[in-house]
PLY file of the C-alpha trace (Angstrom):
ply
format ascii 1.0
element vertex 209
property float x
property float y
property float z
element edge 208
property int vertex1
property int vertex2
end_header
0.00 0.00 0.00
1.42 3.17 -0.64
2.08 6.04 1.63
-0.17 8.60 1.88
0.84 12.48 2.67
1.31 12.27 6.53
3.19 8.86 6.21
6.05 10.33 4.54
6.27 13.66 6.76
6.03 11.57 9.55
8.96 9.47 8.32
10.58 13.03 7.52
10.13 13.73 11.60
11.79 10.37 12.34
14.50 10.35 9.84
15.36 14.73 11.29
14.86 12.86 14.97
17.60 10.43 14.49
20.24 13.12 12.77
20.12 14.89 15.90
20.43 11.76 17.54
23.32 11.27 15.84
24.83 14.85 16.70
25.17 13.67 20.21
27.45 10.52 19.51
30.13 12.48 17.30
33.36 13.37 19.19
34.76 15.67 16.76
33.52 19.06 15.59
33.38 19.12 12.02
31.64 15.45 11.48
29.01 16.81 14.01
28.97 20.14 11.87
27.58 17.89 8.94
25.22 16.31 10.77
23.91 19.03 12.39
23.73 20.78 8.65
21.73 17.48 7.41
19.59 17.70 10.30
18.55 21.43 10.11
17.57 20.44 6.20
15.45 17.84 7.31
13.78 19.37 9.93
13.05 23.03 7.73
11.63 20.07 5.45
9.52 18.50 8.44
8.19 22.09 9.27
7.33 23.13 6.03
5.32 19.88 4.91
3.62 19.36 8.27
3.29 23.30 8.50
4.95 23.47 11.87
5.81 27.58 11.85
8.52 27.92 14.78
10.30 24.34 13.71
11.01 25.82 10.23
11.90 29.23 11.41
13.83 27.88 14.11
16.48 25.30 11.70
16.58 27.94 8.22
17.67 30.23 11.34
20.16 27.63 12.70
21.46 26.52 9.03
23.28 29.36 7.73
25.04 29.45 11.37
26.21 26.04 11.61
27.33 26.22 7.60
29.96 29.24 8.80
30.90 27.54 11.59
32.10 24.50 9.43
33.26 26.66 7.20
35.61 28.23 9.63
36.34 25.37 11.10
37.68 23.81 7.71
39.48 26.81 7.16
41.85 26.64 10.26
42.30 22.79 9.52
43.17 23.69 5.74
45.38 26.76 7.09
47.72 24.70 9.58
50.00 21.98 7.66
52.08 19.54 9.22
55.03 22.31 9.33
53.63 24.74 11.70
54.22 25.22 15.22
51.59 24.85 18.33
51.58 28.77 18.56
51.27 29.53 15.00
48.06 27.21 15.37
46.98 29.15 18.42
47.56 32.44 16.49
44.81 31.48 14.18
42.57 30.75 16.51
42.67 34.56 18.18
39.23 35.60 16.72
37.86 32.82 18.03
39.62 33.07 22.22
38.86 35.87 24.66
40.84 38.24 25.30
42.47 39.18 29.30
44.95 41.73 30.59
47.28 41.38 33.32
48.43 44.17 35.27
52.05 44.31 36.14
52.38 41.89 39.49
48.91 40.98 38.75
49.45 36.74 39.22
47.65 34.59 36.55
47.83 31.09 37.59
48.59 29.74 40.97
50.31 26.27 40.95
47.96 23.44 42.21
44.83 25.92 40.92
42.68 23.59 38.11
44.31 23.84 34.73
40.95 25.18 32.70
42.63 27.61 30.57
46.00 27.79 27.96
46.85 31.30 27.69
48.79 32.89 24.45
50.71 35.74 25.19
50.45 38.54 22.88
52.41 41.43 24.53
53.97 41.89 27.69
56.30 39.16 29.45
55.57 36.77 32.14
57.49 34.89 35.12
57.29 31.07 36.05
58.47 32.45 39.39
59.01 28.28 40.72
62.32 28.95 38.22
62.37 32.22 37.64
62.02 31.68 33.93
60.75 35.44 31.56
58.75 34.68 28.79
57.22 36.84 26.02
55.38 37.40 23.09
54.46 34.60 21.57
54.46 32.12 24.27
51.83 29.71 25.18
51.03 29.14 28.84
49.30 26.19 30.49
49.71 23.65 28.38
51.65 21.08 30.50
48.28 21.38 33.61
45.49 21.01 30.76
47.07 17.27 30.16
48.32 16.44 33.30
46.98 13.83 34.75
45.48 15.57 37.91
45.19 18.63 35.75
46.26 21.04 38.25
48.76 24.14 37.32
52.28 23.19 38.33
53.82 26.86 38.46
52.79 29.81 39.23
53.19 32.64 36.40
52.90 36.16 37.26
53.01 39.47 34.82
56.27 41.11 35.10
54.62 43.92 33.08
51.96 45.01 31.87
50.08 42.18 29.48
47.69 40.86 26.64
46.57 37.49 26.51
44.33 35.40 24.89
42.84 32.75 26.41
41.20 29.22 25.30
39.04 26.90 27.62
40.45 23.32 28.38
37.50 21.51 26.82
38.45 23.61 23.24
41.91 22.73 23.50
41.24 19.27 24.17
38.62 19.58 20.65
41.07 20.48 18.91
43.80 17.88 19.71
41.68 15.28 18.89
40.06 17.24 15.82
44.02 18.29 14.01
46.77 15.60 14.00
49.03 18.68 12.97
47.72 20.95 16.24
48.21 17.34 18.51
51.39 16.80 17.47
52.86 20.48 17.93
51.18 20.18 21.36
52.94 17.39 21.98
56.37 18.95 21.21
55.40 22.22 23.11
55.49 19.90 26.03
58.44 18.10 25.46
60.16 21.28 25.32
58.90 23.07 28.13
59.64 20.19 29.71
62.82 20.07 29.16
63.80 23.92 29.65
61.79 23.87 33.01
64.30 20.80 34.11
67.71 22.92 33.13
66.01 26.28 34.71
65.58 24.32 37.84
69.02 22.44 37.63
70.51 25.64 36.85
69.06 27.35 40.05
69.91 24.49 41.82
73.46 24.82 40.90
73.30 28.71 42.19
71.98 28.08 45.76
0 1
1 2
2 3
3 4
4 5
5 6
6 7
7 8
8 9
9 10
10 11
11 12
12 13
13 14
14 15
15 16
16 17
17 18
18 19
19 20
20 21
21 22
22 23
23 24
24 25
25 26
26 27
27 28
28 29
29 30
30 31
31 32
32 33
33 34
34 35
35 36
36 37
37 38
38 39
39 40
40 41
41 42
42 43
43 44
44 45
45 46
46 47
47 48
48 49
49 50
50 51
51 52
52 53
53 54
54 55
55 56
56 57
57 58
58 59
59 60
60 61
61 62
62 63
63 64
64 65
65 66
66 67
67 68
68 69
69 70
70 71
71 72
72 73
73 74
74 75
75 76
76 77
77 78
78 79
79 80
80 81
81 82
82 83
83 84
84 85
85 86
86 87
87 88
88 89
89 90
90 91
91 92
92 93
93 94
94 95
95 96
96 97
97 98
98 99
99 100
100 101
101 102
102 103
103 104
104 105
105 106
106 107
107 108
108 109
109 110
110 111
111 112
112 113
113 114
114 115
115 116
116 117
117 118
118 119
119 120
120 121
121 122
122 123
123 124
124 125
125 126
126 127
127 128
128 129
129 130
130 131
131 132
132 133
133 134
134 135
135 136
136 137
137 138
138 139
139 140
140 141
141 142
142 143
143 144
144 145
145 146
146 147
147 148
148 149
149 150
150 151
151 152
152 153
153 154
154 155
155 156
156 157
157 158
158 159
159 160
160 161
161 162
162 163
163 164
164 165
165 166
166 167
167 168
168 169
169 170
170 171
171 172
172 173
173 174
174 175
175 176
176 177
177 178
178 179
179 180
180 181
181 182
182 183
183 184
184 185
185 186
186 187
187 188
188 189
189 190
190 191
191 192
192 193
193 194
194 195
195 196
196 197
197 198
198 199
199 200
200 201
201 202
202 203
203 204
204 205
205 206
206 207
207 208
């Protein structure tokens, strides 16, 4: 027998149902961007057929929003190649972070506080007062607390001037890792190397006293 008119808009409701569904079980941004793009379709669909005002309304509102949002996000993944640096990456994310000043003295992470933030320093200069350590433009803070294990800050860092920063939350940072094998893998030599100049800072100072 074949469907009549409220069969098929009905399976229309379903079929928009299970694409948000779906939404909810992708880990990554830009799959869940194309769901979420197939599922605003469908649903404009549902609402127009089964003349449902606000549900149309609501998704030819929410389509052009989540098509820029992929678009940008496929921009920044197009934009950062296997040969760029963890801060370059972070540099292209600035219209996206929030911005925070520091005044001089002014501290901005306390160690054992909960790593929720990595901070990108755009002007100013910093001090990992644990080994005295100046850093400046250009540097990314907080990295090495977002993946810790206890993810807890394990320095404190206090403006030596006046500064600019840009921050981005834990959860984002995390996104992205998983998101950009290229971001992951300059995270994961950002690490390495702070690492590794936070152990001769502290030998270094240990050598002094």
């Amino acid at each position: 027998m074949p469907w009549d008119n409220a069969s098929w808009i009905d399976a229309l409701g379903y079929a928009a149902s299970l694409s948000v569904l779906a939404t909810f079980c992708m880990s990554t941004m830009m799959p869940l961007r194309y769901i979420a793009i197939a599922s605003n379709v469908l649903f404009a669909a549902f609402g127009y057929f089964d003349h449902i005002r606000p549900v149309l309304i609501l998704h030819l509102v929410l389509l052009p929003i989540n098509i820029i949002r992929l678009a940008q996000i496929r921009r920044l993944v197009r934009d950062i190649g296997p040969g760029h640096s963890a801060s370059q990456f972070i540099n292209s994310l600035v219209p996206f972070m929030r911005e925070r000043r520091l005044d001089a003295g002014q501290v901005l992470v306390r160690k054992g506080d909960l790593a929720d933030r990595l901070y990108y320093l755009v002007k100013g200069e910093l001090v990992i007062e644990e080994i005295g350590k100046v850093v400046g433009p250009g540097s990314i803070i907080g990295e090495i607390g977002i993946f810790a294990p206890n993810q807890r800050r394990t320095a404190t860092v206090r403006s030596k001037t006046d500064c600019s920063l840009y921050e981005l939350t834990e959860i984002k940072v995390k996104e992205l890792y998983f998101e950009n094998r290229s971001f992951g893998y300059a995270m994961l030599q950002l690490i390495t190397t702070r690492l590794l100049e936070n152990q001769e800072a502290r030998q270094n100072l240990d050598q002094v006293a």
